[in-house]
VEXGUVEX-225195 format. One record per residue (C-alpha): y, z, x negated; residue number from 1; residue in three letters. Coordinates in steps of 0.02 Angstrom, whole numbers, plus 50000, padded with zeros to 5 digits. Layout:
yy zz xx num residu
Y Z X NUM ALA
...
END
This chain:
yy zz xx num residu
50606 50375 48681 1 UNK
50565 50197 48682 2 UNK
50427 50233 48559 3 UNK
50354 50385 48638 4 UNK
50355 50276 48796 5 UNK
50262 50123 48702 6 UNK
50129 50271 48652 7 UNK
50122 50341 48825 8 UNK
50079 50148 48891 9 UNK
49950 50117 48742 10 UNK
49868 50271 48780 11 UNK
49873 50261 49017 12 UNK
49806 50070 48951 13 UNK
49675 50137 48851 14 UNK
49616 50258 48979 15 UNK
49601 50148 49105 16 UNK
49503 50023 48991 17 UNK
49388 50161 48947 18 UNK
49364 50216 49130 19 UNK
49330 50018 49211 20 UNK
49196 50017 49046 21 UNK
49135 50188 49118 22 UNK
49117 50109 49273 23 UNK
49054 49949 49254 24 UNK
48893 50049 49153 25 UNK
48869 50147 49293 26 UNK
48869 50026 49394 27 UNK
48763 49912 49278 28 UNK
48628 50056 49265 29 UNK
48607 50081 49440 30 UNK
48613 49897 49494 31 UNK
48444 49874 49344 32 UNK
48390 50059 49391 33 UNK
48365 49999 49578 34 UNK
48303 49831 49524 35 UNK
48180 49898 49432 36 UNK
48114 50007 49549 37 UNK
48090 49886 49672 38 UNK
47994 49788 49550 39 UNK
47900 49949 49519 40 UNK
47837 49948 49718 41 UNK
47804 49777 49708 42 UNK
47684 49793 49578 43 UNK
47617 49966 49622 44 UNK
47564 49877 49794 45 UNK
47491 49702 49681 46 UNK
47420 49824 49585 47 UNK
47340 49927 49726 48 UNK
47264 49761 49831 49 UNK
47184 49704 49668 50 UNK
47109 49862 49621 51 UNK
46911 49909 49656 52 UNK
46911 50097 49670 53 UNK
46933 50161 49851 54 UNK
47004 50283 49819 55 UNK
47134 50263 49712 56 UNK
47194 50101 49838 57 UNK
47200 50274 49972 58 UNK
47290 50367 49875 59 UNK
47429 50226 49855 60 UNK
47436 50190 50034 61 UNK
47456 50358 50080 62 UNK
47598 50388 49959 63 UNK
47677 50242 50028 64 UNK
47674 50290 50207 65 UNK
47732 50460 50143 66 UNK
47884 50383 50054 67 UNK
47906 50243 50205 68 UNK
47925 50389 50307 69 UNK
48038 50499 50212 70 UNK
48170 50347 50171 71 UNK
48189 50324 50373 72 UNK
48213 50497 50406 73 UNK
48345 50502 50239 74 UNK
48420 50323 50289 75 UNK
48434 50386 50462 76 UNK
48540 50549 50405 77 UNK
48635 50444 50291 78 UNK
48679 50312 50420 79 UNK
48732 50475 50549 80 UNK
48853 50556 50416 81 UNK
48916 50392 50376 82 UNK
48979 50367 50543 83 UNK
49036 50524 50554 84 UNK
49144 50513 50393 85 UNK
49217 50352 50431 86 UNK
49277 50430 50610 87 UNK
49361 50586 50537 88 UNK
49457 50460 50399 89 UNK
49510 50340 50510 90 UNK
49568 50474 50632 91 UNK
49649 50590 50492 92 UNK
49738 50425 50415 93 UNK
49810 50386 50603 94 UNK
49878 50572 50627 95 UNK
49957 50555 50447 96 UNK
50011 50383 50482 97 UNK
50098 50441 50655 98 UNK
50164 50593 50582 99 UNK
50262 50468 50450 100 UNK
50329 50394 50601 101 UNK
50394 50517 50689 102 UNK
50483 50609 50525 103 UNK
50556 50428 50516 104 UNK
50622 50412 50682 105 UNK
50697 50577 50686 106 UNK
50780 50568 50532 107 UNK
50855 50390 50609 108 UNK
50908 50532 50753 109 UNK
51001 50643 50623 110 UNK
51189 50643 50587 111 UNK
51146 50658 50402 112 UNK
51049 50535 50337 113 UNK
50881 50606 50281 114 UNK
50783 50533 50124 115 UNK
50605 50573 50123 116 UNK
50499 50556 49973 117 UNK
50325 50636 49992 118 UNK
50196 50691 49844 119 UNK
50071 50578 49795 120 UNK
49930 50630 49688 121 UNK
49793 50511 49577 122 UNK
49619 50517 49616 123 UNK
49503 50673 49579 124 UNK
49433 50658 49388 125 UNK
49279 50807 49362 126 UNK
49263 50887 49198 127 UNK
49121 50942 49106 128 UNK
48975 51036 49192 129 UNK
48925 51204 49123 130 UNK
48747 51178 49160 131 UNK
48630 51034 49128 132 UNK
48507 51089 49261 133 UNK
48492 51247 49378 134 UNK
48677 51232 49445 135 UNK
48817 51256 49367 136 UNK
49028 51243 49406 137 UNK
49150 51088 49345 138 UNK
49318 51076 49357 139 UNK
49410 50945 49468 140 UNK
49584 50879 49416 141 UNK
49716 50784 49466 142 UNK
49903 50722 49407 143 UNK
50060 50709 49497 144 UNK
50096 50514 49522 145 UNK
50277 50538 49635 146 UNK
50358 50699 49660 147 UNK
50422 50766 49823 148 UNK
50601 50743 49881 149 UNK
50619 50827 50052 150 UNK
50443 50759 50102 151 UNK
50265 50853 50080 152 UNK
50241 50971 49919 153 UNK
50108 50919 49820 154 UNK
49916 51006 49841 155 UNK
49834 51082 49709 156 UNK
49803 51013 49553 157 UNK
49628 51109 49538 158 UNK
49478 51132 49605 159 UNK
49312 51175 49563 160 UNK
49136 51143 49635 161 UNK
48947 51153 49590 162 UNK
48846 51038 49499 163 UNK
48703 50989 49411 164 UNK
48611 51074 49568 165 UNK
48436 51045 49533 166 UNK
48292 51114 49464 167 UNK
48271 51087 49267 168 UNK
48149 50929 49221 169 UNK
47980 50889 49182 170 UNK
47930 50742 49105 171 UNK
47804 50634 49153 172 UNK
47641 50562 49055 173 UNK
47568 50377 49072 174 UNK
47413 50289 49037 175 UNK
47381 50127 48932 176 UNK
47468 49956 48959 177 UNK
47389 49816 49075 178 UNK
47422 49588 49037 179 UNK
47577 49530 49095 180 UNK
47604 49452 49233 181 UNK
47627 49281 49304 182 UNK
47802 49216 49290 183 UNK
47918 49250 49476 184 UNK
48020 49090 49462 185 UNK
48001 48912 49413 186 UNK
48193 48896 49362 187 UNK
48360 48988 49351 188 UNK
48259 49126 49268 189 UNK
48111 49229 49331 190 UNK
48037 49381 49252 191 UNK
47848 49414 49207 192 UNK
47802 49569 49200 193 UNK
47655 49721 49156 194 UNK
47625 49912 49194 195 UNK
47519 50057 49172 196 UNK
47478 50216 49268 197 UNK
47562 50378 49273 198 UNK
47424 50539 49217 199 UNK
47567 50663 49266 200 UNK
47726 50607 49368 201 UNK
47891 50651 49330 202 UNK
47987 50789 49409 203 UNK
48176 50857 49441 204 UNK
48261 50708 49317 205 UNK
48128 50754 49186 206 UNK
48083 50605 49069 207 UNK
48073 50445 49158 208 UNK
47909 50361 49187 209 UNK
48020 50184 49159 210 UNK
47874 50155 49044 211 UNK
47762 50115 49192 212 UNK
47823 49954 49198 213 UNK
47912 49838 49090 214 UNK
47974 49670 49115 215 UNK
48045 49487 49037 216 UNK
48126 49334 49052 217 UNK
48041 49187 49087 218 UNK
48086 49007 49117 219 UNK
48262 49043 49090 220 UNK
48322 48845 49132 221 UNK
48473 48836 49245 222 UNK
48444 48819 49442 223 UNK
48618 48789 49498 224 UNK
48779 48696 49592 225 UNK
48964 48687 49581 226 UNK
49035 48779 49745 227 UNK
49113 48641 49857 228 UNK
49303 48651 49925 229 UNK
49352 48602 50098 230 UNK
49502 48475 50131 231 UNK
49676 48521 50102 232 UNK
49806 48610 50207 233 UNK
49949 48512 50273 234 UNK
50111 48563 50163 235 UNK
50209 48733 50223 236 UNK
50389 48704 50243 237 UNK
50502 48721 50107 238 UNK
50544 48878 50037 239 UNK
50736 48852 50022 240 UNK
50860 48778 50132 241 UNK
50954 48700 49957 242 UNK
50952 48728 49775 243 UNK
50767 48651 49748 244 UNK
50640 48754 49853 245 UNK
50452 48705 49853 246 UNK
50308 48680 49957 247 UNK
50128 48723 49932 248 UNK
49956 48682 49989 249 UNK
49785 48751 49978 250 UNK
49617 48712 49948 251 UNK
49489 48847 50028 252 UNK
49300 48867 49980 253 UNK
49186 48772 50101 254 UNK
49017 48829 50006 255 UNK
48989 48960 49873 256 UNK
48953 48919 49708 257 UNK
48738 48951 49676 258 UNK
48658 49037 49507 259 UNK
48786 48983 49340 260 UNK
48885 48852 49444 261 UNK
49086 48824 49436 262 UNK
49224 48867 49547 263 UNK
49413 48822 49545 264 UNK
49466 48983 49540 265 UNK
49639 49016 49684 266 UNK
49769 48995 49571 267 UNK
49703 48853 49479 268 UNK
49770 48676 49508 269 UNK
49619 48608 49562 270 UNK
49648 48724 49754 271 UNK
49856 48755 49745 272 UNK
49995 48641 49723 273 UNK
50145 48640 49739 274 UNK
50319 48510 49764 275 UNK
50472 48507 49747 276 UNK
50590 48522 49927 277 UNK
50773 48540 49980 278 UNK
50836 48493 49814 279 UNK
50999 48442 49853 280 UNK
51132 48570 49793 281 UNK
51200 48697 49899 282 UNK
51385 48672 49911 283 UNK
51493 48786 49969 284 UNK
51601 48751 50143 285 UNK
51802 48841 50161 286 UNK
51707 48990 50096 287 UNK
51696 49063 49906 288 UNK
51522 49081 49922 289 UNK
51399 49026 50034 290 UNK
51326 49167 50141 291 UNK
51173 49227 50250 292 UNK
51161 49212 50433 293 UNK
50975 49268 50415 294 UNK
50895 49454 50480 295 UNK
50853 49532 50339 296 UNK
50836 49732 50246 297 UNK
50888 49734 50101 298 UNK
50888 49861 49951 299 UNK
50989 49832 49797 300 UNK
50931 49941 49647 301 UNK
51092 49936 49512 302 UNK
51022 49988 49340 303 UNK
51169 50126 49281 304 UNK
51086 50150 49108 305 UNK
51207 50178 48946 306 UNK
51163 50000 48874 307 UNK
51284 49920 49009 308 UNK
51438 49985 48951 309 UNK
51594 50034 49048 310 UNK
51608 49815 49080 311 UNK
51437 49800 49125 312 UNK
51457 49936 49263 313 UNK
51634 49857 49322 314 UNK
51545 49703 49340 315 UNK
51391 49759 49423 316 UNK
51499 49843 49547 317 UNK
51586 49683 49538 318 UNK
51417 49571 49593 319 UNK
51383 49708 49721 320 UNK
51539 49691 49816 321 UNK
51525 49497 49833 322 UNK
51342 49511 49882 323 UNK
51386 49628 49995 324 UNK
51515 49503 50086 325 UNK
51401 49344 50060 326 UNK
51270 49453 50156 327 UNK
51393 49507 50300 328 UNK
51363 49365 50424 329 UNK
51180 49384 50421 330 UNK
51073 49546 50554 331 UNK
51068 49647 50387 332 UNK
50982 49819 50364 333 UNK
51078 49878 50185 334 UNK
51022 50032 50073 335 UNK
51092 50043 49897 336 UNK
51026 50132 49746 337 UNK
51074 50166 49549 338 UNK
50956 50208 49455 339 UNK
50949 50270 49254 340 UNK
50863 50410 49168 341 UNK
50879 50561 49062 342 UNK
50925 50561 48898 343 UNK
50789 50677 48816 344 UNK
50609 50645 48792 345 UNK
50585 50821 48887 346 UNK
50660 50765 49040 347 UNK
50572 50590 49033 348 UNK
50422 50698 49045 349 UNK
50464 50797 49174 350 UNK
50517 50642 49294 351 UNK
50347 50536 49242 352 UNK
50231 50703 49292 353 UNK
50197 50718 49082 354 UNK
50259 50895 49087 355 UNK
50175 51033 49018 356 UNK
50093 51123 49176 357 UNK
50159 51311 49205 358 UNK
50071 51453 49164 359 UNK
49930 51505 49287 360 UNK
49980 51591 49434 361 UNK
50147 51499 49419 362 UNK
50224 51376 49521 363 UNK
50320 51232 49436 364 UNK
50502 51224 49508 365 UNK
50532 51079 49623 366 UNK
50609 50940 49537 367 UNK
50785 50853 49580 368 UNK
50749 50652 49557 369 UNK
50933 50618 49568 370 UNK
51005 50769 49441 371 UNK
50863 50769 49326 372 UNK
50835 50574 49339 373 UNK
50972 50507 49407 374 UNK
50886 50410 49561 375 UNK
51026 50413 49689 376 UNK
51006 50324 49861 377 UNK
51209 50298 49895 378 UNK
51175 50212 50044 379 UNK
51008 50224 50158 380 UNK
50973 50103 50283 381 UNK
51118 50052 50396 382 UNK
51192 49895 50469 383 UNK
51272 49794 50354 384 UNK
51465 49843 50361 385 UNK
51561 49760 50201 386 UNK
51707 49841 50191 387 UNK
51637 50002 50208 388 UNK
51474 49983 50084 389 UNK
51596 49893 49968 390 UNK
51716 50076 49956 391 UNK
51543 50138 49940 392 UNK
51525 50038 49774 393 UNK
51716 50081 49723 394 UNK
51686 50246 49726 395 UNK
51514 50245 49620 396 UNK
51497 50347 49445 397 UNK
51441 50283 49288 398 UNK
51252 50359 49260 399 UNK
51253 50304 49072 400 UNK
51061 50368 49073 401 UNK
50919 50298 49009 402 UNK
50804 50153 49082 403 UNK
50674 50231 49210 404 UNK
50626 50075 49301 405 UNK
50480 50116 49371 406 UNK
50538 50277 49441 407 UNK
50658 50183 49525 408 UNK
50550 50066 49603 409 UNK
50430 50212 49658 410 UNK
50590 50313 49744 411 UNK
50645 50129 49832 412 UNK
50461 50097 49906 413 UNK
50491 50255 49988 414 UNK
50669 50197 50077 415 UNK
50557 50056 50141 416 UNK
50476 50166 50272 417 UNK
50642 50174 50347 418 UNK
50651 49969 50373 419 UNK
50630 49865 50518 420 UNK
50456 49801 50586 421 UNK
50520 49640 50629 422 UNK
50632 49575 50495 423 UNK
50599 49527 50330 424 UNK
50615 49655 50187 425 UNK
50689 49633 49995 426 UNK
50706 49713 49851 427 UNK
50821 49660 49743 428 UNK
50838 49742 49568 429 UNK
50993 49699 49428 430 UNK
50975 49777 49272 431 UNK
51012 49718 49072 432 UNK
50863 49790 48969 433 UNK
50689 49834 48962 434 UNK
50626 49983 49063 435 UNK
50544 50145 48970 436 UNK
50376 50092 49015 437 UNK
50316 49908 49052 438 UNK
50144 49982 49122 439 UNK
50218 50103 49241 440 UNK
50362 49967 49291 441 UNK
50217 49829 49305 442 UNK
50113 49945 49440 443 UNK
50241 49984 49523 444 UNK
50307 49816 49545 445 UNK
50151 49759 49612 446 UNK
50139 49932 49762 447 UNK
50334 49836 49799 448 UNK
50258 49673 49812 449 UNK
50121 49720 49924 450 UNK
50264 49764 50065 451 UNK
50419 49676 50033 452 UNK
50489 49541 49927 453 UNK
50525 49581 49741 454 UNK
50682 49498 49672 455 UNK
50758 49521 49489 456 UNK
50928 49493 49431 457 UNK
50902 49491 49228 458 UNK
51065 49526 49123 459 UNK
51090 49471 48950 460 UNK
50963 49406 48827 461 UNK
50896 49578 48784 462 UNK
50802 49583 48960 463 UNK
50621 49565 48959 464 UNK
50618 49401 49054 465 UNK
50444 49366 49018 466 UNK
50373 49510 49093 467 UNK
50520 49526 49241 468 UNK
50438 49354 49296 469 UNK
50288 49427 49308 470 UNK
50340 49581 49415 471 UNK
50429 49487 49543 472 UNK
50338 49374 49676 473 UNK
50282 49244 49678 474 UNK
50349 49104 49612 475 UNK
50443 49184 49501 476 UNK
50566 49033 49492 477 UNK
50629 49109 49677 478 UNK
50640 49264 49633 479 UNK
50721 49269 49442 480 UNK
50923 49244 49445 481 UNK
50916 49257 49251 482 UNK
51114 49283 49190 483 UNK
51149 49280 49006 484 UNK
51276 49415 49020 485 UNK
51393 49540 49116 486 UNK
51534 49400 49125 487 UNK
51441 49253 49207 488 UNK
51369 49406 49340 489 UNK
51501 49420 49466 490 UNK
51533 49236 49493 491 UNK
51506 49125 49663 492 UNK
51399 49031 49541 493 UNK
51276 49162 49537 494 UNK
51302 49248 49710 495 UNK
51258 49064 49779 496 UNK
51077 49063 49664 497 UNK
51014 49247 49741 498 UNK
51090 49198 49901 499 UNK
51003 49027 49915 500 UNK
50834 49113 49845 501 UNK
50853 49255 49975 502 UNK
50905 49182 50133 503 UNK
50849 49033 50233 504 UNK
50977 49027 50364 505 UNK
51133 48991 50248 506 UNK
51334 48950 50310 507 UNK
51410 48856 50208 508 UNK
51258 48743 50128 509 UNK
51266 48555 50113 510 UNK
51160 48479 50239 511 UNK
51052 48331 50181 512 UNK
51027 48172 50310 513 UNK
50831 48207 50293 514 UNK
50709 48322 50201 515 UNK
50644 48251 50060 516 UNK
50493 48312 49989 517 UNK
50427 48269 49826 518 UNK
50263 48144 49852 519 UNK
50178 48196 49671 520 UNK
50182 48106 49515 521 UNK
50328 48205 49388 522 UNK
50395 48297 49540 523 UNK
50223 48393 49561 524 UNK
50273 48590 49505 525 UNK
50118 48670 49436 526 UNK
50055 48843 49497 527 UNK
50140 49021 49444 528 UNK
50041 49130 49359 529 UNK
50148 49273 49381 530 UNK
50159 49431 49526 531 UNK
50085 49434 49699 532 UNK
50033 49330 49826 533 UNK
50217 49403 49926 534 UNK
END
């Protein structure tokens, strides 16, 4: 499975790759398609003002009032349905938006707790067209990114709609060339350019009359300057109330960078630094561990797969329980998860949409996340009670699945709908191995990050570390309790670490006489490279 997986990643990576390239030339050939063409009116008009015959200078200034005229009437319908189509969005995304809302808050209403997980789809990709000209059909499709659990089904997966809708071409015939032109620029590159008449213009995306004008560099010598960066920010406060936080500042652009000139780039170290803060210890006080007095939700995501063992499991549980109680003085939202996989291929497939479709005119049966992929929410959001989430976490089975991490994180982004507006929201995620898919875990990671805080709890020296620090948030170093293995996991010693990274209202914390912040020199902490701004 791990292989198929690696395949599955090689080939979503390649895909993508192939469709930014796609992208980029369309974009490329449009940018130089419109470039040209204002060149193109530029010199038609030189070209008209310089010419002798009266009548041909006529004929060009009636086609240009002609095509003056038409482009306000088209801009002027274009600008209209613009406006239109940005009111329906924003008004359809506000309904949908509210309607969230309200399933939310009468869920909250329910005895039951309700769990709500709604079908998103990608983006629509169209197929070939049967016809090159004179209309023809293509195909629209579209994959299954999260399947529903209790929320919306999912919309077709097909559509199809006309194309190619125009008559078929007619190519266009041109006359000899004229001199080039005087260069445009005296620096940073101009162009010089020369053209020649069109006997028979091109019609309906016949052969292009590009030929009419053609065009080169010329005095190609830089014309540029370095952008320019304002002052910097006064340091934020520290990140962590004891076990070595850090501070930060910025530097922000103050002028753009002009034609092939430099700019620090954000993350660079010539516009973010950071120092070290609070790094006094923290020490525990007539407690086993320190705890949280902060408002916070919280989801913990326990991975259940085989690798862990019957001891890895005990002492997950283990961990959870004393998080649990170092989190009970704290305003805490909890919701707890495990999380594993199937053990075939087949159902691998079915749980990351790669399923065969069924036959036309058939329905796929709705798929159970927590039997087929053992996703399973055993607590949703409530307020914190220890000795009741801790029988919770007694009482939980052994998944001995697979690793389907980014699954996991897709069915948890959902819980957060249920949060609080006002407090604080993390994620906090303990598992031993790598996940099926690193590009799936990776993106989904990053859809966490943009809404909550992304914390890892790495187990033994099989865990991807590398990449877990770069799918938690920033800096990783406050949001990667690494543990090299299941014995050192449930220990105050580690409790204290994701404690003192999570919380900044601690009891139990030694309290330094003043705040000392590191002043540069070896204490100055370069920048992380890794996850989100969060």
């Amino acid at each position: 499975m791990l292989i198929q997986a690696g395949i599955m990643d090689e080939r979503d990576t390649l895909q993508e790759s192939l469709k930014t390239l796609e992208d980029h030339c369309e974009e490329l050939e449009e940018t130089l398609s419109t470039d040209i063409e204002n060149d193109e009116t530029i010199l038609k008009e030189e070209g008209t003002k310089l010419a002798t015959a009266t009548t041909e200078e006529s004929n060009a200034g009636e086609k240009a009032r002609q095509v003056a005229k038409e482009h306000g009437e088209l801009k002027a319908d274009l600008e209209k349905m613009m406006a239109t189509c940005s009111t329906n969005y924003i008004a359809f995304e506000s309904e949908q938006c509210g309607l969230k809302k309200i399933r939310g808050e009468l869920a909250k209403l329910s005895t039951a707790p309700a769990f709500y997980q709604d079908c998103k789809l990608s983006k629509w990709e169209p197929g070939e067209c049967s016809k090159t000209c004179a209309g023809g059909m293509t195909t629209l499709t579209r994959e299954v990114l999260t399947q529903p659990n209790g929320g919306t089904a999912c919309l077709p997966l097909e559509s199809e709609r006309r194309c190619n809708d125009f008559p078929c071409p007619i190519n266009c015939k041109l006359e000899p060339w004229s001199g080039w032109s005087r260069c445009s620029a005296e620096c940073g590159g101009g162009v010089t350019q020369r053209l020649r008449d069109i006997k028979k213009q091109m019609k309906h995306n016949g052969e292009p009359c590009g030929e009419t004008s053609e065009s080169k560099a010329c005095n190609v010598q830089a014309c540029e300057a370095d952008c320019e960066l304002a002052e910097w920010t006064e340091w934020t406060s520290c990140s962590k109330e004891c076990n070595e936080g850090t501070a930060k500042r910025q530097k922000f652009v103050k002028v753009k960078a002009l034609g092939e000139g430099k700019c620090a780039g954000l993350w660079d170290k010539e516009r973010l630094e950071y120092k070290k803060c609070n790094t006094h210890p923290c020490v525990k006080n007539m407690t086993e561990t320190i705890q949280c007095n902060s408002t916070l939700d919280v989801v913990l995501m326990l991975d259940g797969s085989g690798s862990l063992g019957e001891t890895g499991w005990e002492a997950t549980k283990a961990f959870s329980k004393m998080l649990v109680t170092a989190l009970a003085p704290g305003n805490v939202e909890f919701a707890l998860m495990t999380f594993s996989g199937p053990r075939t291929w087949s159902g691998v497939s079915k749980c990351m949409g790669e399923a065969d479709p069924p036959p036309p005119g058939e329905e796929a049966p709705p798929l159970d996340t927590e039997k087929t992929c053992m996703m399973k929410f055993v607590q949703h959001f409530e307020k914190l009670d220890a000795k009741k989430t801790s029988a919770t976490i007694d009482s939980m089975e052994f998944p001995k699945g697979g690793t389907l991490t980014s699954l996991a994180l897709g069915t948890a982004s959902a819980e957060l709908m249920s949060g609080r507006k006002d407090a604080p929201t993390v994620v906090l995620v303990v598992t031993d191995g790598r996940p099926l898919s690193f590009k799936r875990t990776a993106e989904a990671a990053r859809a966490i990050r943009k809404v909550a805080r992304l914390m890892w709890v790495p187990v033994s020296k099989f865990a991807p570390l590398k990449s877990i620090k770069s799918w938690a948030s920033r800096r990783w170093q406050e949001n990667v309790v690494d543990v090299l293995g299941f014995k050192q996991l449930a220990t105050p010693l580690t409790i204290d670490r994701v404690i003192g990274n999570m919380c900044h209202d601690l009891v139990g914390k030694q309290e330094p006489d003043t705040l000392a912040l590191a002043t540069g020199g070896d204490d100055m902490m370069d920048m992380d490279m890794g996850g989100e701004l969060n």
